[in-house]
Z-matrix of the N, CA and C atoms (Angstrom, degrees):
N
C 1 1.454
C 2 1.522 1 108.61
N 3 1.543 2 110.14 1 120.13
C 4 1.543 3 87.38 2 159.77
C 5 1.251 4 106.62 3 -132.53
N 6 1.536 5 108.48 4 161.95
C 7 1.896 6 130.15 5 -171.91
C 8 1.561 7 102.02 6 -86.99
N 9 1.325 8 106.62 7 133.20
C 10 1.613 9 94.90 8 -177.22
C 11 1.900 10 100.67 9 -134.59
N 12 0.710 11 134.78 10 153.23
C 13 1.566 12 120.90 11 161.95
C 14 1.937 13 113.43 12 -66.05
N 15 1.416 14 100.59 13 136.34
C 16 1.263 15 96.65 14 171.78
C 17 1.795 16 101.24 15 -129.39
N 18 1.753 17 98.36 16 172.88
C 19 1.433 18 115.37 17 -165.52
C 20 1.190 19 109.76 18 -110.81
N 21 1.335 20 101.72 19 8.05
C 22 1.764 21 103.59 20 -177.34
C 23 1.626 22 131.35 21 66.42
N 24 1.357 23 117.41 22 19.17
C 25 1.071 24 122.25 23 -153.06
C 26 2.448 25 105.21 24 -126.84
N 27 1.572 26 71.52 25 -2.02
C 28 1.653 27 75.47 26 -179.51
C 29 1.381 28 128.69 27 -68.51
N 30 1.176 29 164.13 28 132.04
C 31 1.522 30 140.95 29 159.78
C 32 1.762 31 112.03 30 -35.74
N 33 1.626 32 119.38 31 -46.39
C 34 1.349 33 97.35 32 167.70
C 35 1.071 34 144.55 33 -20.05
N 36 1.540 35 107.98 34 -70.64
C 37 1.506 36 148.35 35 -117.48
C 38 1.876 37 73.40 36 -114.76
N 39 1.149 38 136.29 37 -51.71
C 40 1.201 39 149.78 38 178.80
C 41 1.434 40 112.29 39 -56.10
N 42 1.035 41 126.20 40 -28.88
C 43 1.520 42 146.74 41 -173.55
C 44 2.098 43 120.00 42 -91.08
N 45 1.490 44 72.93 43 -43.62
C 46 1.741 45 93.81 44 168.50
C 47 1.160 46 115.02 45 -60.89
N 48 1.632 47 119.82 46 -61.08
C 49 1.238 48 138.03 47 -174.53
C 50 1.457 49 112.10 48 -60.82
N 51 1.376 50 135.68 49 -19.20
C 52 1.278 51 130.50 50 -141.42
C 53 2.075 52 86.10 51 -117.69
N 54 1.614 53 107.44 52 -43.67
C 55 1.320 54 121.70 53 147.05
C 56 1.614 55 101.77 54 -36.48
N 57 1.493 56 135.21 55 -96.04
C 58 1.178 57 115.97 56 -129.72
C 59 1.755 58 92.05 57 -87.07
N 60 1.315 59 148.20 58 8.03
C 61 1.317 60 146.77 59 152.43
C 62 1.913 61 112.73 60 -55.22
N 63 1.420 62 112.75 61 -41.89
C 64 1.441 63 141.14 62 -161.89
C 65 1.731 64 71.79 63 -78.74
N 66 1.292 65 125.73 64 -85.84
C 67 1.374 66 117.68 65 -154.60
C 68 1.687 67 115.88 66 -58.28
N 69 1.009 68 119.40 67 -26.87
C 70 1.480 69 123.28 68 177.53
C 71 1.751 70 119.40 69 -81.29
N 72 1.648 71 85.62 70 -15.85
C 73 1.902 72 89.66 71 172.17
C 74 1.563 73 86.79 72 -79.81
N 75 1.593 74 119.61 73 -58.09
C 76 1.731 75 102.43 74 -169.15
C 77 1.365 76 130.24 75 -58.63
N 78 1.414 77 111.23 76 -21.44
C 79 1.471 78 106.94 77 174.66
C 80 1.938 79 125.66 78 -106.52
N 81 1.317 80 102.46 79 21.12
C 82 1.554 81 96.93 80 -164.46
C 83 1.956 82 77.81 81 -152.36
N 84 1.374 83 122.55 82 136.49
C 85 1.838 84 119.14 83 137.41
C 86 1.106 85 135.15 84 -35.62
N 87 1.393 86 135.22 85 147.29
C 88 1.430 87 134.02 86 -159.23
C 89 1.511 88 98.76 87 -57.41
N 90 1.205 89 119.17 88 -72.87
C 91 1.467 90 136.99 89 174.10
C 92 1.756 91 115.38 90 -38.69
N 93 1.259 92 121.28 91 -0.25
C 94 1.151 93 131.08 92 156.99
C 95 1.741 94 134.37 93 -115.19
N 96 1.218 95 101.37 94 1.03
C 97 1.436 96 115.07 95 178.07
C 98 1.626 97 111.99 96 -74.46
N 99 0.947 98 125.90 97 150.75
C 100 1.742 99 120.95 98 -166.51
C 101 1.708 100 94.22 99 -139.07
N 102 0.906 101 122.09 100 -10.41
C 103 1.380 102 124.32 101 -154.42
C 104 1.584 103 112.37 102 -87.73
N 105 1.478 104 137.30 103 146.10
C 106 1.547 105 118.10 104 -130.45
C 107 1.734 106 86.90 105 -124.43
N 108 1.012 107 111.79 106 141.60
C 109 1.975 108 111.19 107 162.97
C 110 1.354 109 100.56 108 -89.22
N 111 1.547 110 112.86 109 174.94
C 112 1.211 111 151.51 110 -143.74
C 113 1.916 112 86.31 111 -66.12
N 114 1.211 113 111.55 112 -66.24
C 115 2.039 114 127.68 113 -172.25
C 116 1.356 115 99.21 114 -51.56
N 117 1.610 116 127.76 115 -53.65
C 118 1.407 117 118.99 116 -176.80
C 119 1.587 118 104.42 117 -72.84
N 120 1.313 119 129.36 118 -41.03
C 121 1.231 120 110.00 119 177.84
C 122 1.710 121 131.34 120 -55.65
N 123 0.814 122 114.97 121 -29.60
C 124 1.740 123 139.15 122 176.62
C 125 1.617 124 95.46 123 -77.33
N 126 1.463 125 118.31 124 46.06
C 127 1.239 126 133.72 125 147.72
C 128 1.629 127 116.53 126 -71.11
N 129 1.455 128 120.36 127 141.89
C 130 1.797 129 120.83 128 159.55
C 131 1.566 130 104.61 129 -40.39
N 132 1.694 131 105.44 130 -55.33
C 133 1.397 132 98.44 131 -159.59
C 134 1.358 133 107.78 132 -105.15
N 135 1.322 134 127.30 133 33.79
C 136 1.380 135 118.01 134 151.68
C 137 1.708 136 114.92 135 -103.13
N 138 1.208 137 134.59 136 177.57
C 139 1.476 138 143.70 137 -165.02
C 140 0.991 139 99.31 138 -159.39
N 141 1.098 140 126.73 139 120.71
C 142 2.079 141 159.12 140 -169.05
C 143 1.106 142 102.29 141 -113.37
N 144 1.271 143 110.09 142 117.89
C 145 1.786 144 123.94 143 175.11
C 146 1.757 145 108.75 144 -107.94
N 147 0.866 146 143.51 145 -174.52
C 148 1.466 147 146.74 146 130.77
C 149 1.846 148 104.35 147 -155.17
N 150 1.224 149 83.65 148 141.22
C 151 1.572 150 95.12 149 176.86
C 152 1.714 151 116.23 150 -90.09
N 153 1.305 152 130.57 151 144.82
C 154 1.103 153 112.51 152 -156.51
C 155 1.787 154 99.03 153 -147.01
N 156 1.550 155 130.70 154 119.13
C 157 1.504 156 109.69 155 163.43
C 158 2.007 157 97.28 156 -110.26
N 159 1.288 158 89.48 157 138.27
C 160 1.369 159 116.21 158 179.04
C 161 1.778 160 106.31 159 47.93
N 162 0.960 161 132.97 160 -115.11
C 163 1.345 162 128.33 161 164.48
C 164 1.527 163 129.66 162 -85.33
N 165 1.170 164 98.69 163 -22.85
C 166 1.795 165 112.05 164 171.71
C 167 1.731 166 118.33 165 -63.88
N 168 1.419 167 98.86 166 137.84
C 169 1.641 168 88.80 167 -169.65
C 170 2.172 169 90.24 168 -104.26
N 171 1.473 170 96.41 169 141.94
C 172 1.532 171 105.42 170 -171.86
C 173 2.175 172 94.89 171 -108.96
N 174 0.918 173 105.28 172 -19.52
C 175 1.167 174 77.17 173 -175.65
C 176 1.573 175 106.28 174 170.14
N 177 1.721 176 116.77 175 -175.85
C 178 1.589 177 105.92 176 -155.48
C 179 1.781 178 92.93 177 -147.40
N 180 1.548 179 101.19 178 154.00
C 181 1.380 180 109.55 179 167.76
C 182 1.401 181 118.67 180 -168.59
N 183 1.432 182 114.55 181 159.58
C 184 1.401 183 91.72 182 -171.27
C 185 1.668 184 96.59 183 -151.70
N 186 1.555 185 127.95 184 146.72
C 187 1.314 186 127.80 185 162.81
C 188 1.337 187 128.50 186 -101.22
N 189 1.657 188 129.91 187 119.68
C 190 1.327 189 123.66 188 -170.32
C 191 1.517 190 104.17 189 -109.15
N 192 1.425 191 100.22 190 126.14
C 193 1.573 192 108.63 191 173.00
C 194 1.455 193 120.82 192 -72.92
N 195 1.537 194 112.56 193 108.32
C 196 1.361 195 119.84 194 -174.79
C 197 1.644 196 121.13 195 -85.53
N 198 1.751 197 99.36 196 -19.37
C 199 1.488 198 96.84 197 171.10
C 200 1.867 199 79.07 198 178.41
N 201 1.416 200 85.93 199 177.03
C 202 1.631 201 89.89 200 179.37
C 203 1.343 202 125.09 201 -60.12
N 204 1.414 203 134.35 202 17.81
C 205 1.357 204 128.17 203 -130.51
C 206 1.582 205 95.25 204 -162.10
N 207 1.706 206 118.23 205 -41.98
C 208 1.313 207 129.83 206 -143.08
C 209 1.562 208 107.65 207 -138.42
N 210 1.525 209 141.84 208 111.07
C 211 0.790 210 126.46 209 164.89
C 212 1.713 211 111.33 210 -124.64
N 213 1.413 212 113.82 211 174.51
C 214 1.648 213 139.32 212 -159.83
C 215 1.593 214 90.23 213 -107.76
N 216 1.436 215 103.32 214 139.56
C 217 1.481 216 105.61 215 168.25
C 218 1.901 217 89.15 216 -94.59
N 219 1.503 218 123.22 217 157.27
C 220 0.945 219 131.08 218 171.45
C 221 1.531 220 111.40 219 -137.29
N 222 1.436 221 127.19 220 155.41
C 223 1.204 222 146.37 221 148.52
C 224 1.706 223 105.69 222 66.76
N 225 1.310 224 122.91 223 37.06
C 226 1.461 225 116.80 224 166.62
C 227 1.192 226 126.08 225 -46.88
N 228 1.210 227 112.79 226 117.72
C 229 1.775 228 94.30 227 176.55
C 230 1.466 229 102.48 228 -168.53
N 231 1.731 230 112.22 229 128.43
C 232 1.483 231 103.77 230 -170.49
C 233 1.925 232 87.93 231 -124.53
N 234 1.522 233 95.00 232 137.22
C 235 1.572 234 125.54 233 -178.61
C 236 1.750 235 97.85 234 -38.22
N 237 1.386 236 115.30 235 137.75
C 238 1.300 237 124.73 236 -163.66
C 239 1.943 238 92.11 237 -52.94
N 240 1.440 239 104.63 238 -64.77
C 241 1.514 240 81.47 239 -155.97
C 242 1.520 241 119.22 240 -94.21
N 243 1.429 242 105.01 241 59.40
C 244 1.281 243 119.32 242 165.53
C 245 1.398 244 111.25 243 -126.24
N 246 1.124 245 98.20 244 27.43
C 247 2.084 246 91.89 245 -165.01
C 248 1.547 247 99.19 246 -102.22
N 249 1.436 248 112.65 247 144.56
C 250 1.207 249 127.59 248 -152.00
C 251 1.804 250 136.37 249 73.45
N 252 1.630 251 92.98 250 13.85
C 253 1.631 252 98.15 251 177.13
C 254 1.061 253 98.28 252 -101.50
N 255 1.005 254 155.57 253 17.62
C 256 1.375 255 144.69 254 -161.16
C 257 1.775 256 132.73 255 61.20
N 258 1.592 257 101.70 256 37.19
C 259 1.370 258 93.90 257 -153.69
C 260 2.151 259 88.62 258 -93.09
N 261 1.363 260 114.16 259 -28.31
C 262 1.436 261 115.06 260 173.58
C 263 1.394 262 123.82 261 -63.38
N 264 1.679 263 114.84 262 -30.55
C 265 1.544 264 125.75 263 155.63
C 266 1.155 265 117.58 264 -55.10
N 267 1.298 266 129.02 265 -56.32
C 268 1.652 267 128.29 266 179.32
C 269 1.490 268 101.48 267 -66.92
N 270 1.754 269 136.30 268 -57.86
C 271 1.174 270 95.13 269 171.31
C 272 1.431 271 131.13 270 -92.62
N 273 1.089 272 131.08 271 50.95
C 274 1.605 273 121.10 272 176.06
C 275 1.945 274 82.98 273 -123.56
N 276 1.052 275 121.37 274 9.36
C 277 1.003 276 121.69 275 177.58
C 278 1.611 277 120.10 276 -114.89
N 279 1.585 278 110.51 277 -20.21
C 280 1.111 279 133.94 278 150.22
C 281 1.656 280 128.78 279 -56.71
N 282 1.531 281 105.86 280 -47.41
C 283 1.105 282 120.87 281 159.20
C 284 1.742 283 128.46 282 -59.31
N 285 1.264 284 108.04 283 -47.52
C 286 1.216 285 103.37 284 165.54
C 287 1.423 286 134.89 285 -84.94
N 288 1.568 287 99.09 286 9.53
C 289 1.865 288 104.54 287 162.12
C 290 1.518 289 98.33 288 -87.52
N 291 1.212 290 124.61 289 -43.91
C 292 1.433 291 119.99 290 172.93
C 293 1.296 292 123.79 291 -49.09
N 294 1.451 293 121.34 292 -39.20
C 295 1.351 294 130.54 293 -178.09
C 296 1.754 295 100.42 294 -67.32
N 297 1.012 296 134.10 295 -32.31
C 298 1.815 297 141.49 296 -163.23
C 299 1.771 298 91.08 297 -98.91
N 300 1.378 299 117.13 298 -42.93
C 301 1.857 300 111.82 299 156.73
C 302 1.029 301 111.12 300 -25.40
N 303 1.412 302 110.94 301 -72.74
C 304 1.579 303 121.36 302 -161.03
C 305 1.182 304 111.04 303 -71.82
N 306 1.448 305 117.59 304 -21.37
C 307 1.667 306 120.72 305 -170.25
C 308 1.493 307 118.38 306 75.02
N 309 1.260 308 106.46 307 23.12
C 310 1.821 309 116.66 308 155.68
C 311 1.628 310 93.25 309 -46.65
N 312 1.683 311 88.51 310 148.28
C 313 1.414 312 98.88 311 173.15
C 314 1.569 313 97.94 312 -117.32
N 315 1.435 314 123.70 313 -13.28
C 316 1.536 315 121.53 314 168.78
C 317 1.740 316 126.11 315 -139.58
N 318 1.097 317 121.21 316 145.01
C 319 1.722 318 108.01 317 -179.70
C 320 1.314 319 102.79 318 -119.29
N 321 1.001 320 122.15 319 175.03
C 322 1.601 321 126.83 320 -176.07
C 323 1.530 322 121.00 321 -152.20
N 324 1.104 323 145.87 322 -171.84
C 325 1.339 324 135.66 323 162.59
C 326 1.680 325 107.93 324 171.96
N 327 1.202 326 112.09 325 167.87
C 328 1.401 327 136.46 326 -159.81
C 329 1.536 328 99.79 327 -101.80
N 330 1.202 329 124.74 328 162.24
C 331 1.197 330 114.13 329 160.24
C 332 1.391 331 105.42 330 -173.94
N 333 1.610 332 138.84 331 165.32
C 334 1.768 333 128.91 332 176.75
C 335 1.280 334 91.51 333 -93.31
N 336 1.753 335 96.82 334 176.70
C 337 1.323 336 125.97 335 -144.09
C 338 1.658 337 90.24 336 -110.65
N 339 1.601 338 127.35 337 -31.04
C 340 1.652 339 134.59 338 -156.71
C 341 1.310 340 112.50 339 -64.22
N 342 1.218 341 141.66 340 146.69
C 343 1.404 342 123.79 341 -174.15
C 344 1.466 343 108.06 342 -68.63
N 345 1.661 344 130.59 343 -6.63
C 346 1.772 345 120.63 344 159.60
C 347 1.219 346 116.36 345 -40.43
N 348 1.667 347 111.35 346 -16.36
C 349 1.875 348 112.96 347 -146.57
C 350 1.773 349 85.54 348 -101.13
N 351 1.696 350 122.07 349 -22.70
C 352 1.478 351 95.06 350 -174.96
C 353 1.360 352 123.65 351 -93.32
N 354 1.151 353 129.43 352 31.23
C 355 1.938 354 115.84 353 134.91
C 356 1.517 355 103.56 354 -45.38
N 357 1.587 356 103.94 355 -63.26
C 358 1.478 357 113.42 356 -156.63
C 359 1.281 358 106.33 357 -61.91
N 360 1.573 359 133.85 358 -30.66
C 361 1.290 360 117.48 359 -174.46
C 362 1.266 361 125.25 360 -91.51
N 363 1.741 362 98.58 361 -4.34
C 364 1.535 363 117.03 362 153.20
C 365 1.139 364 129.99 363 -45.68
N 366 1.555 365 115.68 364 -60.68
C 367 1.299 366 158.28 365 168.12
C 368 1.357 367 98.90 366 -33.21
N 369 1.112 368 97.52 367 -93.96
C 370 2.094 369 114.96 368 175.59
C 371 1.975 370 108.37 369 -27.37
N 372 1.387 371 96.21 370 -56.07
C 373 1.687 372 80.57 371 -179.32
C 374 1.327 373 103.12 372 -83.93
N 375 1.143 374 126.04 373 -34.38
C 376 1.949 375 102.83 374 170.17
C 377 1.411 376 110.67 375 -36.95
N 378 1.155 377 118.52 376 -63.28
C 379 1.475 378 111.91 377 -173.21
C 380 1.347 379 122.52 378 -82.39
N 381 1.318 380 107.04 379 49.57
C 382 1.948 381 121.88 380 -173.12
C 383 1.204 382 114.88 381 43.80
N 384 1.539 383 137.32 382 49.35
C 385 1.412 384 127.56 383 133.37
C 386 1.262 385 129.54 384 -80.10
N 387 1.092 386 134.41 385 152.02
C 388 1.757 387 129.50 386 171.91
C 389 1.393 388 98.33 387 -135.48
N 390 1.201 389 121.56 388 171.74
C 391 1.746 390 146.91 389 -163.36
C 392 1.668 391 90.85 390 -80.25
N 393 1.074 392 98.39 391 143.25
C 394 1.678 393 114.11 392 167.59
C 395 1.738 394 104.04 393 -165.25
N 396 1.234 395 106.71 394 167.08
C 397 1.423 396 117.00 395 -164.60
C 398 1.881 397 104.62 396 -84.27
N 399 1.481 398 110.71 397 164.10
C 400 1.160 399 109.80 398 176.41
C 401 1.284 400 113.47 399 -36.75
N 402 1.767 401 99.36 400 145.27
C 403 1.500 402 136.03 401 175.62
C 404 1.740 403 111.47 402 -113.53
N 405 1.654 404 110.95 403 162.60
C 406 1.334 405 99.37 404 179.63
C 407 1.346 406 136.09 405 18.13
N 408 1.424 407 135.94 406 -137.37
C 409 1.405 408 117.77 407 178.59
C 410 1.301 409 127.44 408 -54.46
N 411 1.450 410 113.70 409 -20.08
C 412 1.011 411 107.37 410 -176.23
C 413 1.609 412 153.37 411 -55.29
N 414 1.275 413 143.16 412 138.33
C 415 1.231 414 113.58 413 -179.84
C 416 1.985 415 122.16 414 -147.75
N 417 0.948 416 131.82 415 145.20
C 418 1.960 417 136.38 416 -127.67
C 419 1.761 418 87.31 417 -45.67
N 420 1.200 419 85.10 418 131.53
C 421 1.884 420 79.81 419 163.29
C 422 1.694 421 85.21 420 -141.07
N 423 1.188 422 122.97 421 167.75
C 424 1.500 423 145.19 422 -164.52
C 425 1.432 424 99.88 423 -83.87
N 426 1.716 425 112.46 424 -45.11
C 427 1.603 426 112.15 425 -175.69
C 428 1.364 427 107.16 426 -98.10
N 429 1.482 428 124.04 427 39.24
C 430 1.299 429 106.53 428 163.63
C 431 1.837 430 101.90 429 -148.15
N 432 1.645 431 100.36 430 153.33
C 433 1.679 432 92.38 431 175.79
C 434 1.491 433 91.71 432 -112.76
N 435 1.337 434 100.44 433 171.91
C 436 1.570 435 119.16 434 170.11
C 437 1.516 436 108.30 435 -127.39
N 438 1.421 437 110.54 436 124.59
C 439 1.314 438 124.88 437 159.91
C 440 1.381 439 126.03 438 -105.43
N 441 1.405 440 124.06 439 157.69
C 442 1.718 441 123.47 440 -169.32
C 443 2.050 442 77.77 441 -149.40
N 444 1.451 443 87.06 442 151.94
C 445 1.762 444 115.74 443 155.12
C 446 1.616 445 96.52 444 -146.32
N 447 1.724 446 77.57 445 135.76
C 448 1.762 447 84.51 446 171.30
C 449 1.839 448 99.70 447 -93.53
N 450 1.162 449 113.21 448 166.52
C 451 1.590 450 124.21 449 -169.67
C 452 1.483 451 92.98 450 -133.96
């Protein structure tokens, strides 16, 4: 597998995203969805990864700079039939070598509440996150958790 930066501009990478938007409208209310399209991602301060073996794209991630100090994991999402290879471990693990790059001293992230969401909240505390209360804009909604790792 390798992590490469992307520009958002692929049909893949375009295809993925439009996938994991579709699944977060079915499992969470409009007013609870956090999850970013293609225009909000193509932020200064966000960073677009996709993981990639040979030409096949496995999966997506992204880091949003919340201040000099603090960033948001954004847009996880690995291609349906790659799930369970490890392609969300390598990058949420990718991401947080980047986050210790930059010299964040904390990361944080969003995540749903439905039991679809616990791989991921598996995931998250394997790699030392735990629950903490709203971050940045955010604020308590029932269908969403909040995670933090300090670095």
């Amino acid at each position: 597998m390798e992590i490469r930066l992307d520009d958002l501009t692929g049909a893949e990478i375009a295809g993925l995203l439009q996938e994991h938007l579709q699944s977060m409208a079915l499992l969470s209310p409009p007013e609870s969805v956090h999850a970013l399209d293609l225009e909000n991602l193509r932020q200064p301060d966000i960073t677009f990864w996709c993981a990639w073996q040979d030409k096949e794209l496995l999966g997506c991630g992204a880091l949003k700079e919340l201040d000099p100090t603090h960033g948001e994991i954004k847009s996880m999402r690995t291609a349906s039939k790659h799930l369970r290879k490890g392609v969300a471990v390598g990058m949420l693990k990718h991401i947080i070598e980047e986050a210790h790059r930059r010299q964040y001293r904390r990361l944080n992230l969003e995540t749903g509440t439905s039991e679809a969401f616990a791989p991921a909240h598996n995931l998250y505390t394997r790699l030392g996150f735990q629950t903490c209360g709203p971050f940045g804009g955010y604020i308590e909604d029932p269908h969403s958790v909040f995670m933090n790792r300090d670095l």
